[in-house]
N, CA, C and O of each residue as an XYZ file, in Angstrom:
860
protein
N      62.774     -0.836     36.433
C      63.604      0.350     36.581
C      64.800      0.073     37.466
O      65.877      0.521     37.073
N      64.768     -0.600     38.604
C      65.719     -0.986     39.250
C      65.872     -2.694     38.960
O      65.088     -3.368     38.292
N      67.071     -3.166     39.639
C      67.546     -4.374     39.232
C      68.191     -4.933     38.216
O      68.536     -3.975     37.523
N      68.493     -5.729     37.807
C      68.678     -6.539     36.401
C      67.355     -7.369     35.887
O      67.005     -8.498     36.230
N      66.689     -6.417     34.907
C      65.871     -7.124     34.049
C      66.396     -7.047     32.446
O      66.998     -6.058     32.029
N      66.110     -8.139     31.658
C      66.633     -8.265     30.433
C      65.916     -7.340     29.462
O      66.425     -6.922     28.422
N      64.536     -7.022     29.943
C      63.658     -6.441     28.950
C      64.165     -4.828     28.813
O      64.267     -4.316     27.698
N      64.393     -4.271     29.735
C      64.574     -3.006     30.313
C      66.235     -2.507     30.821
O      67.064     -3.331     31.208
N      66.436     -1.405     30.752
C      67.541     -0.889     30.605
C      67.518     -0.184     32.349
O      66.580      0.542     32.677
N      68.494     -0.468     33.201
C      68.459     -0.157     34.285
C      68.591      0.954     34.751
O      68.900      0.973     33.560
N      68.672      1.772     35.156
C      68.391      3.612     35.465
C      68.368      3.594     37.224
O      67.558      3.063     37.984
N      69.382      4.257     37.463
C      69.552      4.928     38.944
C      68.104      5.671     39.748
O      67.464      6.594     39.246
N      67.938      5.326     40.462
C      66.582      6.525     40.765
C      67.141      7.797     40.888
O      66.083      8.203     41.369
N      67.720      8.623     40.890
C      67.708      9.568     40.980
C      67.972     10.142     39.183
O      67.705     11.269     38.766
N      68.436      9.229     38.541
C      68.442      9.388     36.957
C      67.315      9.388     36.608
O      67.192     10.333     35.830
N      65.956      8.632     36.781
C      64.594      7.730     36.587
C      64.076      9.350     37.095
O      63.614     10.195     36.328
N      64.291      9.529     38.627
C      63.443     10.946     38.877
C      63.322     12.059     37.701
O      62.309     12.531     37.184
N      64.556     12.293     37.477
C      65.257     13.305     36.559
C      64.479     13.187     35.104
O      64.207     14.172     34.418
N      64.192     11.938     34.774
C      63.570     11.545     33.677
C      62.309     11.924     33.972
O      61.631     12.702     33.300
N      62.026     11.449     34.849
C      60.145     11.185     34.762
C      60.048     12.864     34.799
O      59.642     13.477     33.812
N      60.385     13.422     35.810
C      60.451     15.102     35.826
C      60.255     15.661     34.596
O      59.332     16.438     34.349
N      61.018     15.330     33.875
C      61.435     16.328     32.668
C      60.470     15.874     31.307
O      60.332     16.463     30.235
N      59.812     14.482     31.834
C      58.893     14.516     30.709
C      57.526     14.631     31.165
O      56.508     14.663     30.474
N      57.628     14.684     32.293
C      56.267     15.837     33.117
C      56.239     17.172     32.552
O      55.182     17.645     32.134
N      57.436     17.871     32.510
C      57.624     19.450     32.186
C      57.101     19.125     30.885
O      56.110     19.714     30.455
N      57.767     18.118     30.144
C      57.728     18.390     28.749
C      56.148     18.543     28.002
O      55.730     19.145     27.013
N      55.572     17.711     28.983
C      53.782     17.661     28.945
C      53.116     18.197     29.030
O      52.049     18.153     28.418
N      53.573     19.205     30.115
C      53.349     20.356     30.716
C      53.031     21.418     29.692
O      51.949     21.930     29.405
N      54.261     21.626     29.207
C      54.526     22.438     28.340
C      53.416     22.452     27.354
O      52.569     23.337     27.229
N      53.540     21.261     26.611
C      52.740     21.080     25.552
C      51.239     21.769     25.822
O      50.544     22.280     24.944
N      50.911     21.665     27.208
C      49.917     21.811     27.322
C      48.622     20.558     27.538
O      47.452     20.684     27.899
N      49.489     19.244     27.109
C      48.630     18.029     27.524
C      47.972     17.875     29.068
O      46.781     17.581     29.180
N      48.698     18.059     30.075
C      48.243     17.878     31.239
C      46.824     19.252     31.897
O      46.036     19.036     32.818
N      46.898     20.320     31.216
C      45.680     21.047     31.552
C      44.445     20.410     31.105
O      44.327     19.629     30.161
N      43.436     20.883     31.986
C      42.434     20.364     32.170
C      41.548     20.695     30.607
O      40.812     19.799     30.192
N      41.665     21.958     29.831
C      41.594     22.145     28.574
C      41.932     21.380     27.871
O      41.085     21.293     26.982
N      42.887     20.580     27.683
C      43.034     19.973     26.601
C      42.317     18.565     26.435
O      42.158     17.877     25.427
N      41.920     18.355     27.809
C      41.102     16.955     27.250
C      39.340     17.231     27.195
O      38.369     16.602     26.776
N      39.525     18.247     27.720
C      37.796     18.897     27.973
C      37.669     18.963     26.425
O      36.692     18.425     25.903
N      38.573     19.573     25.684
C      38.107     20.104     24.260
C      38.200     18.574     23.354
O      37.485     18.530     22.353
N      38.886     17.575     23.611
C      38.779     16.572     22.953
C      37.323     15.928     23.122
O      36.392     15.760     22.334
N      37.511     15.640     24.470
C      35.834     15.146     25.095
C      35.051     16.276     24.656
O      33.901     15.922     24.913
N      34.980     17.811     23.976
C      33.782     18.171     23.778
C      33.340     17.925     21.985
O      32.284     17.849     21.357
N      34.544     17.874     21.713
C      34.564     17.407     20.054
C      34.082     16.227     19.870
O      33.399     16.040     18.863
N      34.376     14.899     21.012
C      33.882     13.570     20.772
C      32.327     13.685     21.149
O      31.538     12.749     21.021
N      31.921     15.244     21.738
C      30.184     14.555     22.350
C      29.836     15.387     21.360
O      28.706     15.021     21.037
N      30.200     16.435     20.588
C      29.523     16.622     19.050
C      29.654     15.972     18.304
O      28.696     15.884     17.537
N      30.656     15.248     18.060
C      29.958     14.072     17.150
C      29.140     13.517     17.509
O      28.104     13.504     16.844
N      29.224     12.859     18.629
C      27.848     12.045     19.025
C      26.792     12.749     19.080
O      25.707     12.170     19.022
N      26.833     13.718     19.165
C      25.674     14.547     18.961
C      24.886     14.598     17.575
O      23.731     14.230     17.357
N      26.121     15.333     16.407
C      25.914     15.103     15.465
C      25.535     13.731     14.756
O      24.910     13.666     13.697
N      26.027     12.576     15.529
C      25.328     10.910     14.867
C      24.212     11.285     15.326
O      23.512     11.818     14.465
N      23.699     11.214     16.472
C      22.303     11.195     16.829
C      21.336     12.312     15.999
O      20.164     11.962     15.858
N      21.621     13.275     15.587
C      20.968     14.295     15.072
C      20.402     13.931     13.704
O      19.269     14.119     13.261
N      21.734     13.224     13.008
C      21.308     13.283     11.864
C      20.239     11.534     11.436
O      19.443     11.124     10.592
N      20.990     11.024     12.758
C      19.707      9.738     12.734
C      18.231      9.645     12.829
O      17.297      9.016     12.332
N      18.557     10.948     14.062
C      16.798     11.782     13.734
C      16.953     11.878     12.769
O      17.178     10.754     12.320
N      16.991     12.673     11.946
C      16.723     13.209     10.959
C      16.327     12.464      9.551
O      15.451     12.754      8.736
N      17.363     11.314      9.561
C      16.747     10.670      8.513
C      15.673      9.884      8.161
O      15.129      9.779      7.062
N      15.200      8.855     10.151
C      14.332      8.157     10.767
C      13.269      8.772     10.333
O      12.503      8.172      9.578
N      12.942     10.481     10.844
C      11.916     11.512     10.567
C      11.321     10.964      8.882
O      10.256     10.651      8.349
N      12.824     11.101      8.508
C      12.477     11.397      6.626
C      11.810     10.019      6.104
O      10.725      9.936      5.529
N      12.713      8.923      6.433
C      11.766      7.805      6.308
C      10.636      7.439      6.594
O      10.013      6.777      5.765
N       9.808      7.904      8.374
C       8.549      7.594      8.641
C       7.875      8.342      8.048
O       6.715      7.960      7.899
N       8.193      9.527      7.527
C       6.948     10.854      6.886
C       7.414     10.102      5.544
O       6.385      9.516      5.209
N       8.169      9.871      4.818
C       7.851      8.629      3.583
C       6.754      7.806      3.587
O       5.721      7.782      2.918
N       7.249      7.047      4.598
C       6.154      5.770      4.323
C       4.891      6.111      5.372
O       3.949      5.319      5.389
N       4.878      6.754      5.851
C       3.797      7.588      6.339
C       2.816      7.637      4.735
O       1.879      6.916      4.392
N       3.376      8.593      4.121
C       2.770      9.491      2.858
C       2.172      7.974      1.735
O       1.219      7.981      0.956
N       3.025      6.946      2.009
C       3.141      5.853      0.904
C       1.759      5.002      1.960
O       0.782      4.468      1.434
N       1.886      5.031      2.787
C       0.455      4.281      3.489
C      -0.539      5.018      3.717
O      -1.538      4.320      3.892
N      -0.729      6.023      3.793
C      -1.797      6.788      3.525
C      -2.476      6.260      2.297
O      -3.467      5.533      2.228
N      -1.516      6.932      1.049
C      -1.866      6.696     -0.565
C      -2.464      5.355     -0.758
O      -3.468      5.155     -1.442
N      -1.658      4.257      0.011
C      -2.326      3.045     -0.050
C      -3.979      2.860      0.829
O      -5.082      2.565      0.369
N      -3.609      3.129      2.017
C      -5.011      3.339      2.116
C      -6.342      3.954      2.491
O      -7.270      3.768      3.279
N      -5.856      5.027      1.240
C      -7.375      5.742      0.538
C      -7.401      4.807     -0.645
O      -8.483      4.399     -1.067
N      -6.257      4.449     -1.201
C      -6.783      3.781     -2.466
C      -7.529      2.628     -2.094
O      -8.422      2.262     -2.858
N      -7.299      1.965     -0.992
C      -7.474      0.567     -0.819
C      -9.198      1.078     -0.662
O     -10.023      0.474     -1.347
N      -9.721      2.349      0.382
C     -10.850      2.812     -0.023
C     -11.776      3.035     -0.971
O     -12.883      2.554     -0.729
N     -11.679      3.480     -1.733
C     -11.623      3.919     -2.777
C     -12.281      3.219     -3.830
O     -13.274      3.285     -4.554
N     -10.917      2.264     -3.499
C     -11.529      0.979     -4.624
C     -12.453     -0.334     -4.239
O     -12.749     -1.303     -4.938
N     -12.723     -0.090     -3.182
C     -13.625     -1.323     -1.882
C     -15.089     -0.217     -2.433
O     -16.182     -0.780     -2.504
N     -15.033      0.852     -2.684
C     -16.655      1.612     -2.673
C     -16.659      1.360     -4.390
O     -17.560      0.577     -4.691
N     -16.316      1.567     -4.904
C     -15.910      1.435     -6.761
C     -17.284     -0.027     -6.971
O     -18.389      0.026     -7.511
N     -16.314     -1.607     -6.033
C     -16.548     -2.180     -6.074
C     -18.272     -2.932     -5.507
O     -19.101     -3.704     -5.988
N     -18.105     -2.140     -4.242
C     -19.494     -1.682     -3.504
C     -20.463     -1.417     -4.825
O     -21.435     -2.028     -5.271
N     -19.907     -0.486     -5.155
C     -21.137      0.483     -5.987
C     -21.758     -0.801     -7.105
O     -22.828     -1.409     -7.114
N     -20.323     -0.880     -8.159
C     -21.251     -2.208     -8.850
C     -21.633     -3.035     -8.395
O     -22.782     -2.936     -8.826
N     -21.650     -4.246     -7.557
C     -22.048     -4.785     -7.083
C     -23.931     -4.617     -6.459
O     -24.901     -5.361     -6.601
N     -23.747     -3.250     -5.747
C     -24.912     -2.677     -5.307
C     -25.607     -2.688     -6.517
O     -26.635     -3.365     -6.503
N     -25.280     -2.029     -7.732
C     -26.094     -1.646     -8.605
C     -26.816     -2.890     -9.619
O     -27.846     -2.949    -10.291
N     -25.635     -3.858     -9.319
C     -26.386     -5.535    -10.161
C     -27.469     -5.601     -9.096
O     -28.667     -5.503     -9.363
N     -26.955     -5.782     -7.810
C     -28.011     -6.308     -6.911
C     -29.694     -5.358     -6.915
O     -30.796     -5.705     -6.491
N     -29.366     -4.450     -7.394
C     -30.802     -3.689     -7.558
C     -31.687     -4.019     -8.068
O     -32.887     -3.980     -7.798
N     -30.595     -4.709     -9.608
C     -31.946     -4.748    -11.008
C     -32.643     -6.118    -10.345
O     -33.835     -6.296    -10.093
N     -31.214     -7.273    -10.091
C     -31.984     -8.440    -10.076
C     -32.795     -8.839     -8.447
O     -33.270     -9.929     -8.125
N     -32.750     -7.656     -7.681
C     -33.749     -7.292     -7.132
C     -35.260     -6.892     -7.472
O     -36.269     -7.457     -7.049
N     -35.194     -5.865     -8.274
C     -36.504     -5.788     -9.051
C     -37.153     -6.784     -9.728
O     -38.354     -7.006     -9.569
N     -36.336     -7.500    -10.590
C     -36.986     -8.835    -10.967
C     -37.319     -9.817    -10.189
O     -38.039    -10.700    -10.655
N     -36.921     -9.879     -8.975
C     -37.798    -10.733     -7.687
C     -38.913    -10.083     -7.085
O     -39.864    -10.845     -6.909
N     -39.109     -8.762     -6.671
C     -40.072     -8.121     -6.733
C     -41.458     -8.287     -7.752
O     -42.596     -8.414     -7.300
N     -41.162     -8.261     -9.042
C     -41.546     -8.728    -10.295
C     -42.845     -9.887    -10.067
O     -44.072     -9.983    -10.088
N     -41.197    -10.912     -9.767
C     -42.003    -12.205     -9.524
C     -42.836    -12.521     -8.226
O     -43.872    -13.184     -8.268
N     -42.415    -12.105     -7.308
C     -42.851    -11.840     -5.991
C     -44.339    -11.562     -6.081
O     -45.101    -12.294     -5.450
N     -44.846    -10.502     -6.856
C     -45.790     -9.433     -7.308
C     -46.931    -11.341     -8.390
O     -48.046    -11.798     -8.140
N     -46.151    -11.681     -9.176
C     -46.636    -12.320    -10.376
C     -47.117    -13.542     -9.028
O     -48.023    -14.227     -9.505
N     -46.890    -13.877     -7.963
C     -46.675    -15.183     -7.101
C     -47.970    -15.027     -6.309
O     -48.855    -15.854     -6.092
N     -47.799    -13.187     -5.765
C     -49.261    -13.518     -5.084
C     -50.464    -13.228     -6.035
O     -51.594    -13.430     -5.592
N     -50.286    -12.706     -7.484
C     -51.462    -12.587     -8.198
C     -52.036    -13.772     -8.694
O     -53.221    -13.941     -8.981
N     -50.602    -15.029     -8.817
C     -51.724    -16.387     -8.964
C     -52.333    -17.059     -8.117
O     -53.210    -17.915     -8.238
N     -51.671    -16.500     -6.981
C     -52.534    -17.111     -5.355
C     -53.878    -16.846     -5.662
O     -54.678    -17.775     -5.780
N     -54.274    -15.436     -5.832
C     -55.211    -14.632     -5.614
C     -56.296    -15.176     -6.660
O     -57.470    -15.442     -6.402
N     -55.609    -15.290     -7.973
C     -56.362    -16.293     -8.942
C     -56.971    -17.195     -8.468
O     -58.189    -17.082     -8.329
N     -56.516    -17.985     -8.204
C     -56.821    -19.512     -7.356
C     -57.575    -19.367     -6.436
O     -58.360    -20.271     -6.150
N     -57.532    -18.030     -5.635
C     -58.568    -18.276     -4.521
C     -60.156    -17.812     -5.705
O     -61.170    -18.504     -5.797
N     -59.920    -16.628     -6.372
C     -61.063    -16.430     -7.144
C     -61.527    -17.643     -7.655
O     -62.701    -17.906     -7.390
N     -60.932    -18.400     -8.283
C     -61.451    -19.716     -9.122
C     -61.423    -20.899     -8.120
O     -61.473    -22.017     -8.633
N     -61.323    -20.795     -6.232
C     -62.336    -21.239     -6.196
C     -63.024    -21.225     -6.049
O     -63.507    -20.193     -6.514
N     -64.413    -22.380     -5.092
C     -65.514    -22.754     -5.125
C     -65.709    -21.802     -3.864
O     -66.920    -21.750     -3.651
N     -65.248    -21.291     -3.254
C     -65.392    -20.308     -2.104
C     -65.915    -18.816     -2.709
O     -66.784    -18.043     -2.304
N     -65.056    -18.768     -3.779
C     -65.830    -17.536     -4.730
C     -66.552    -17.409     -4.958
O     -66.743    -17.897     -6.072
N     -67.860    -16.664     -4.329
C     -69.095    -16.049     -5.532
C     -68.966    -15.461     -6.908
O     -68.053    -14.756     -7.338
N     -70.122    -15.909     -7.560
C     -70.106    -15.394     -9.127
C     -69.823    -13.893     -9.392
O     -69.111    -13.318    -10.215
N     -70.606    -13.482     -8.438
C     -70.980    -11.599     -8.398
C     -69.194    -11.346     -7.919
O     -68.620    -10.336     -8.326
N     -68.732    -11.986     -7.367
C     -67.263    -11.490     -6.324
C     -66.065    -11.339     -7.909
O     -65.310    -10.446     -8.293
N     -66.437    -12.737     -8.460
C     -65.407    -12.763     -9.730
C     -65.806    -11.838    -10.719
O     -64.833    -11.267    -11.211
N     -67.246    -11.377    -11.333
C     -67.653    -10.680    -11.867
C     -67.086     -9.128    -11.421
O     -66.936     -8.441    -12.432
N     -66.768     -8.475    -10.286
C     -66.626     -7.636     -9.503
C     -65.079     -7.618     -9.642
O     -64.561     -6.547     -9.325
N     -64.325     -8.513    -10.018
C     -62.917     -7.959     -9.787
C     -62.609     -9.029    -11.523
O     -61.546     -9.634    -11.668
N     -63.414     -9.050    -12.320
C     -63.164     -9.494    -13.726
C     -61.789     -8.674    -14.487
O     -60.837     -9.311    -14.939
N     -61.884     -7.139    -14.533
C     -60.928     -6.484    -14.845
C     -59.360     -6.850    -14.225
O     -58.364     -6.514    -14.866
N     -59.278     -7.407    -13.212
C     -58.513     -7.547    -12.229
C     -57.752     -8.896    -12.511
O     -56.537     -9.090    -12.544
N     -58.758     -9.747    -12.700
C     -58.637    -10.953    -13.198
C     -57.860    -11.042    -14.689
O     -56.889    -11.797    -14.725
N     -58.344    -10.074    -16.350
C     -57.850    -10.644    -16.996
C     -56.420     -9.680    -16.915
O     -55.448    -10.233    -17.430
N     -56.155     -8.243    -16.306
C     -55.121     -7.862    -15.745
C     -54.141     -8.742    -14.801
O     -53.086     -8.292    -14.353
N     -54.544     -9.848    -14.593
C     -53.477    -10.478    -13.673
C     -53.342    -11.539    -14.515
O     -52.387    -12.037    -13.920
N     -53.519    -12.226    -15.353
C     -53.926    -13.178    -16.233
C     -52.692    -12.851    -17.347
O     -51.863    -13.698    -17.680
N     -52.729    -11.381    -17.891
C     -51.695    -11.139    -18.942
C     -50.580    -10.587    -18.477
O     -49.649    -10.280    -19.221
N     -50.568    -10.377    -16.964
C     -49.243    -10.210    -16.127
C     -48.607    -11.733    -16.164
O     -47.421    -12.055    -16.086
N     -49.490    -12.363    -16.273
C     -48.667    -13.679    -15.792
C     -48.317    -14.977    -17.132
O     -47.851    -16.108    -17.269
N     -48.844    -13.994    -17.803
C     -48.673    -14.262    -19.772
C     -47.322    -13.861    -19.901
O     -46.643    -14.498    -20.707
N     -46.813    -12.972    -19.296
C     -45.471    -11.787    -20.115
C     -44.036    -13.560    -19.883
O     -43.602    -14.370    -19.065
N     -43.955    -13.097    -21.417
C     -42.947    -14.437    -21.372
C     -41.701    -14.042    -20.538
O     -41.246    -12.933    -20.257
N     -41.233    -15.478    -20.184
C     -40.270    -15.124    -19.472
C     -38.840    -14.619    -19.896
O     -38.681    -14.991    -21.058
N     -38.041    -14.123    -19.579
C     -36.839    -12.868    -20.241
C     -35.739    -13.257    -19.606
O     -35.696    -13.307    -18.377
N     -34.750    -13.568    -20.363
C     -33.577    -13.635    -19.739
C     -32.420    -12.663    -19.349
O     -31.746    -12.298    -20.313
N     -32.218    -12.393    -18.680
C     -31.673    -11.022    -18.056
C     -30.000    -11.155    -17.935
O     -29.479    -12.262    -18.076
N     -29.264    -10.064    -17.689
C     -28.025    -10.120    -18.008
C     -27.035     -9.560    -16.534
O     -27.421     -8.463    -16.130
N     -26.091    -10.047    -15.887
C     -26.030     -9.276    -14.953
C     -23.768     -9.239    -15.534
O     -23.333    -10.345    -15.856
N     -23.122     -8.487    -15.559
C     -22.445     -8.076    -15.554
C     -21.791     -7.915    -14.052
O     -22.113     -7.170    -13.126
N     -20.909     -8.748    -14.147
C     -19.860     -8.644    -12.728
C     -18.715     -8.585    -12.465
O     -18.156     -9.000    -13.480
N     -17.870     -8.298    -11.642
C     -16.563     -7.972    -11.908
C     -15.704     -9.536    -11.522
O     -15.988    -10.108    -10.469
N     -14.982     -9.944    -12.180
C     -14.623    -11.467    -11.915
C     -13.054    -11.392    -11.320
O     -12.642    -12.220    -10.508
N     -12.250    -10.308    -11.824
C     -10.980    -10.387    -11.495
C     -10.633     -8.667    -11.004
O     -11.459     -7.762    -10.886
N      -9.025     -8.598    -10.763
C      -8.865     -7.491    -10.752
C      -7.006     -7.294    -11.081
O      -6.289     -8.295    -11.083
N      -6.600     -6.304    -11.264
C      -4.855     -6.550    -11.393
C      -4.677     -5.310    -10.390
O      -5.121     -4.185    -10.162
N      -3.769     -6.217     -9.954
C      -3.210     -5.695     -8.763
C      -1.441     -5.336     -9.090
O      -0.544     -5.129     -8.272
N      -1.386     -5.363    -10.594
C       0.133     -4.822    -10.385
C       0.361     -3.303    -10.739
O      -0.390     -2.717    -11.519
N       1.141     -2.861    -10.293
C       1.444     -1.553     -9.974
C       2.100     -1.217    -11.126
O       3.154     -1.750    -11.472
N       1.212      0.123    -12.085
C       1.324      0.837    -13.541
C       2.449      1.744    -13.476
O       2.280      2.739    -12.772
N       3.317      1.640    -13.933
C       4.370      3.007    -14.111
C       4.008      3.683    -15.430
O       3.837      3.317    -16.594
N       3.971      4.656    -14.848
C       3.614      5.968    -16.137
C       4.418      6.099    -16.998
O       5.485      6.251    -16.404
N       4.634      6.147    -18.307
C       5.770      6.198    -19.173
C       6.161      7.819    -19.039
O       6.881      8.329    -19.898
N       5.723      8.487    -18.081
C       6.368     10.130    -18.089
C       7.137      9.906    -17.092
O       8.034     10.745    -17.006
N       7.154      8.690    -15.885
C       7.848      9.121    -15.054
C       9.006      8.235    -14.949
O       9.638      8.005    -13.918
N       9.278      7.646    -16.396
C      10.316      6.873    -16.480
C      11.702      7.707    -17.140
O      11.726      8.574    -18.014
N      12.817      7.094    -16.369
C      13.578      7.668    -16.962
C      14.884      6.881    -16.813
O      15.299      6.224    -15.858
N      15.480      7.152    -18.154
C      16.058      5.692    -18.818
C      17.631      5.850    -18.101
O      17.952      7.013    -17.852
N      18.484      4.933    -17.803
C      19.589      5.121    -17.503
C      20.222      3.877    -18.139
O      19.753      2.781    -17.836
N      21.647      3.986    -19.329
C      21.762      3.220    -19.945
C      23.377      2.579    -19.837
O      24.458      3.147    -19.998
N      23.144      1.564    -19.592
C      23.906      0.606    -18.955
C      25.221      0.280    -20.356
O      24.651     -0.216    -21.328
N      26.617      0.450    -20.566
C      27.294      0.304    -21.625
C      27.107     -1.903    -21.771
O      26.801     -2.568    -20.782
N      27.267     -2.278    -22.587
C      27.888     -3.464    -22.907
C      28.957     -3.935    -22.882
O      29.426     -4.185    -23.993
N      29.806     -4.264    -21.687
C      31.312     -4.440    -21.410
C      31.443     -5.687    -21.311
O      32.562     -5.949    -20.869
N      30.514     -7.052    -21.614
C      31.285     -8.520    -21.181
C      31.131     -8.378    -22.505
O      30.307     -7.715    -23.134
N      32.431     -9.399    -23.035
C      32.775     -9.789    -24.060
C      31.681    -10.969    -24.638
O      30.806    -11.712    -24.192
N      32.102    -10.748    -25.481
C      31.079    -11.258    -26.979
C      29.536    -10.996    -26.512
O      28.732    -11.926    -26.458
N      29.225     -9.784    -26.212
C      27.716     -9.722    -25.877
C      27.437     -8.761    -27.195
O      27.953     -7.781    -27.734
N      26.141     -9.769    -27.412
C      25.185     -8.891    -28.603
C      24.883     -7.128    -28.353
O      24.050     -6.509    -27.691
N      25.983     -6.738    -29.223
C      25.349     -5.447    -29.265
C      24.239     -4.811    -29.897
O      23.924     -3.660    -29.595
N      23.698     -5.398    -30.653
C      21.980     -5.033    -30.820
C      21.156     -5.642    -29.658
O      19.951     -5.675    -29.905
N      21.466     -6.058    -28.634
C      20.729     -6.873    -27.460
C      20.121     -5.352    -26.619
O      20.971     -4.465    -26.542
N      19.146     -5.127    -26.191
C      18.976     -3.962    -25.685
C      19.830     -3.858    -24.033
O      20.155     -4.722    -23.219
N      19.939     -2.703    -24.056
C      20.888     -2.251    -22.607
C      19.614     -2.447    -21.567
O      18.402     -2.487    -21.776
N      20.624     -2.583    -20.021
C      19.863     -2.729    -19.199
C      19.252     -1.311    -18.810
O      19.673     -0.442    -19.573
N      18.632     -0.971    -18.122
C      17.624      0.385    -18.333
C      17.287      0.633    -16.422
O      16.697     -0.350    -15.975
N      17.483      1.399    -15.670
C      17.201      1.344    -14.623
C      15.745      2.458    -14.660
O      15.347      2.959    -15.711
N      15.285      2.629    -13.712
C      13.756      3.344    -13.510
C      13.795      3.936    -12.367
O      13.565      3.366    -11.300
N      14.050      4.972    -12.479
C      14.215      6.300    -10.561
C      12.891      6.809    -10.983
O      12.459      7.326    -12.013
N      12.415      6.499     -9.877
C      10.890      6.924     -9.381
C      11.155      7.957     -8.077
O      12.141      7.631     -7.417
N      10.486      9.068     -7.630
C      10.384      9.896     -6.613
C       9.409      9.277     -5.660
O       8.737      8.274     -5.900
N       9.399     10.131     -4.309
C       7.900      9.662     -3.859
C       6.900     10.153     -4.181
O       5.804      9.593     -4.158
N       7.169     11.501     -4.603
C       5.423     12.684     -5.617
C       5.404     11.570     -6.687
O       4.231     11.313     -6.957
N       6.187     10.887     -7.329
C       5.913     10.052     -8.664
C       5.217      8.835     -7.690
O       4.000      9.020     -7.648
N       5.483      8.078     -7.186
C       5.057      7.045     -6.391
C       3.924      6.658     -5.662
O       3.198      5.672     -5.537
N       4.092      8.313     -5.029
C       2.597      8.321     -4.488
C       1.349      8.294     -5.037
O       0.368      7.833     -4.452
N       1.330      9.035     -6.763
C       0.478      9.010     -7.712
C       0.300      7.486     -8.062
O      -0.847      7.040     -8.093
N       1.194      6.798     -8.284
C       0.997      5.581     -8.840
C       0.236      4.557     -7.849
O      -0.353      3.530     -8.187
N       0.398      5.123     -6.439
C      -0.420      4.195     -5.603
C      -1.980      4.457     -5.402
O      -3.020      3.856     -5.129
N      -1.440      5.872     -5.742
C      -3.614      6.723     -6.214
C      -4.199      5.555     -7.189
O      -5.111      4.834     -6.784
N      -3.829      5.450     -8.050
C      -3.963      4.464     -9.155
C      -4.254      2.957     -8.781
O      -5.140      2.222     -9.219
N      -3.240      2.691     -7.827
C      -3.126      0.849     -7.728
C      -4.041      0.111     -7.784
O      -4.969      0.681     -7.211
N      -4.340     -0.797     -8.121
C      -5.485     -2.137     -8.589
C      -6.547     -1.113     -9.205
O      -6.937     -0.013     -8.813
N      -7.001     -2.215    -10.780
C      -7.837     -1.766    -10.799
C      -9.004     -3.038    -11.556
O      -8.741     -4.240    -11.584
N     -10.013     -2.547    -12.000
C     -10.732     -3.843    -12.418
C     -10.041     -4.213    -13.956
O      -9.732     -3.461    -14.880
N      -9.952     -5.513    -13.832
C      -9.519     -6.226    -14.959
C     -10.567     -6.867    -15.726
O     -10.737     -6.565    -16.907
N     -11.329     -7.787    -15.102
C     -12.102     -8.753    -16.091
C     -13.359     -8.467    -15.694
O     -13.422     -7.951    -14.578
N     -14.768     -8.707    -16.474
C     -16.335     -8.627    -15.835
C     -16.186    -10.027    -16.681
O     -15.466    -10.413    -17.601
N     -17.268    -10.596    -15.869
C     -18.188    -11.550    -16.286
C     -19.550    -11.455    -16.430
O     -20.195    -10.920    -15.528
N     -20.219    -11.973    -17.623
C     -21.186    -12.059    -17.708
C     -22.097    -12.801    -17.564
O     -22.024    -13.523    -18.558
N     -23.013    -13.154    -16.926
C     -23.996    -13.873    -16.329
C     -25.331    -14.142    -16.938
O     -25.580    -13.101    -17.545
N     -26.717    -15.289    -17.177
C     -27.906    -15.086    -17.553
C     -28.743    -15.626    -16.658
O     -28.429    -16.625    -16.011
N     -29.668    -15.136    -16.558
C     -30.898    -15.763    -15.132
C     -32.294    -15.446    -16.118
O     -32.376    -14.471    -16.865
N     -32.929    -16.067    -16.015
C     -34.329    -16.105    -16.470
C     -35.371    -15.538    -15.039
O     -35.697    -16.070    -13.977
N     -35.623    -14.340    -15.612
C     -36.731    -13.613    -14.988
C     -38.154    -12.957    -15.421
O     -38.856    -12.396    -14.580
């Protein structure tokens, strides 16, 4: 402001006062220098920020009660299908349970044989349990049977879309020289009520195997 500088245009101080003054007033005027006018800028800049934060809740909310709803669905199903599997399983293990029982039963009646036939046996003792004898005799006649056990060997684990809840969106053919009998690309908008059903559903049994054991 004072001196000779090249950058700047030199001004008297009492010209410089005169200046700075008058674009004080002019500020004044406007109304820039009250304490209102920057309060209301700063209160507009903390509603927005307000408003960012609000609506970040808000969407955070929407996403965790999403996948909230989507892990749930997953696991009851994952339940669900662990007792499914339980159950058959339990229910093979029953029969070919009984058929060890069976044999179990057939194991101590030839013990019991053997002790009758032997030399420890009295005549009157074998005579006395004769019925018993040719009853355990044609228990242990019954030919042997080959039995069948049915098991689950595999399972698919890929995730079924319902053909109701598809819905087609069809893509034009714009690169050059592309087959227009070639089918369009097709997109698939699923909801989460659609989604969540489909995870009710997820894995299910694919393959049994069949098995033979002689019992």
């Amino acid at each position: 402001m004072f001196g000779n500088h090249k950058q700047h245009p030199v001004v008297e101080p009492d010209n410089a006062l005169k200046q700075l003054r008058s674009e004080l007033y002019s500020q004044l005027e406007k109304g820039k220098l009250k304490a209102d006018y920057t309060e209301n800028v700063l209160l507009d800049i903390r509603q927005a920020l307000l408003t960012c934060d609000q609506m970040k809740s808000k969407l955070v909310t929407k996403v965790n009660n999403s996948f909230t709803k989507l892990i749930k669905a997953v696991k009851v199903r994952k339940a669900e299908f662990l007792i499914e599997i339980d159950k058959h399983f339990d229910a093979e293990r029953v029969k070919i349970l009984e058929n060890e029982d069976n044999w179990k039963h057939k194991q101590q009646l030839s013990q019991e044989l053997l002790r009758l036939n032997s030399t420890t046996a009295t005549d009157s003792e074998l005579i006395k349990n004769g019925t018993y004898v040719y009853e355990s005799i044609n228990k242990l006649n019954e030919p042997v049977k080959f039995h069948e056990m049915k098991l689950i060997s595999s399972v698919d684990d890929s995730l079924v879309l319902p053909a109701s809840a598809i819905k087609y969106v069809e893509v034009p053919n714009e690169e050059e020289g592309e087959d227009e009998d070639e089918p369009k690309s097709k997109d698939v908008e699923i909801n989460l009520h659609e989604l969540v059903g489909m995870f009710n559903q997820y894995m299910r049994i694919s393959e049994f195997k069949k098995l033979q054991y002689k019992a």
